[in-house]
C-alpha positions in Angstrom: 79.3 34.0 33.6 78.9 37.7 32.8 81.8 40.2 33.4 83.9 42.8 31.7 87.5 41.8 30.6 89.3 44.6 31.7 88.7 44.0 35.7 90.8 41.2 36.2 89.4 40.5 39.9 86.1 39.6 38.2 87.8 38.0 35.1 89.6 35.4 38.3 86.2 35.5 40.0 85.0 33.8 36.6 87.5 31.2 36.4 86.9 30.6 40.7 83.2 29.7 39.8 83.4 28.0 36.8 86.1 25.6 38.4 83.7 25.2 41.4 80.6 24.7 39.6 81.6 22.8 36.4 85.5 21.7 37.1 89.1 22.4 35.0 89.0 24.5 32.3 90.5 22.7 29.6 89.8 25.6 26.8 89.3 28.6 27.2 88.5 30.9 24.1 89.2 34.2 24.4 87.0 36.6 22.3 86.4 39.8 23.7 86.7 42.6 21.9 85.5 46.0 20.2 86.2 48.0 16.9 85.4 51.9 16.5 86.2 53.5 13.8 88.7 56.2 14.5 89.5 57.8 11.1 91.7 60.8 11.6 89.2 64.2 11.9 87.5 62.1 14.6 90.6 60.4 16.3 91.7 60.8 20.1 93.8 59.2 22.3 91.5 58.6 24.9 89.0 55.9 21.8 92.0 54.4 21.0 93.2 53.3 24.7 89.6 52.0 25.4 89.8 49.9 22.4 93.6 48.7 23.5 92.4 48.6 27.2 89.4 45.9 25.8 91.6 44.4 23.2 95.0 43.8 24.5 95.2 44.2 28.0 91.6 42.4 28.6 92.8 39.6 26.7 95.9 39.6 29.3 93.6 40.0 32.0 92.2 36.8 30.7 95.2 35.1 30.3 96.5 35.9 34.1 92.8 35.0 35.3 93.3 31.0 33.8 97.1 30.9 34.8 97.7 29.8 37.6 95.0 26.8 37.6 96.4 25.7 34.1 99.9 25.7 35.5 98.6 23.8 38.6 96.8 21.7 36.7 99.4 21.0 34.3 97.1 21.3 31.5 94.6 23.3 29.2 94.7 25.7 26.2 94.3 28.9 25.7 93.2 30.0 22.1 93.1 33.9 21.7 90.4 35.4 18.6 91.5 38.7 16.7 90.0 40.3 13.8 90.2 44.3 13.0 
């Protein structure tokens, strides 16, 4: 299931289908993410809110996506990857 974190229609789109096709999600692993260097000669604003936009609120986008069938469910774990 292909899609780009930071749209969080398609990111509840994802969770929609997998629920249909495969049933609860008991795990979800969230992953997604990107590094650029951004040293300081090279730095702008504009890198560094696509990497928090991917990052950060992608990851929330994620988060609110499994939500609400977790909660109705009553069950299931969310497990969130960082690194850089």
């Amino acid at each position: 299931y292909a899609g780009d974190v930071t749209d969080l229609a398609r990111m509840k789109d994802i969770v929609n289908q997998v629920e249909q096709n495969i049933g609860s999600i008991h795990l979800a692993i969230l992953n997604a993410g990107t590094y650029k260097a951004d040293p300081l000669p090279v730095f702008t604003a504009a890198n560094f809110a696509e990497q928090m936009n991917i990052n950060l609120i992608g990851t929330a986008n994620c988060v609110e996506a499994l939500r609400d069938s977790m909660i109705k469910n009553r069950a299931g774990h969310i497990a969130i990857v960082a690194s850089v």
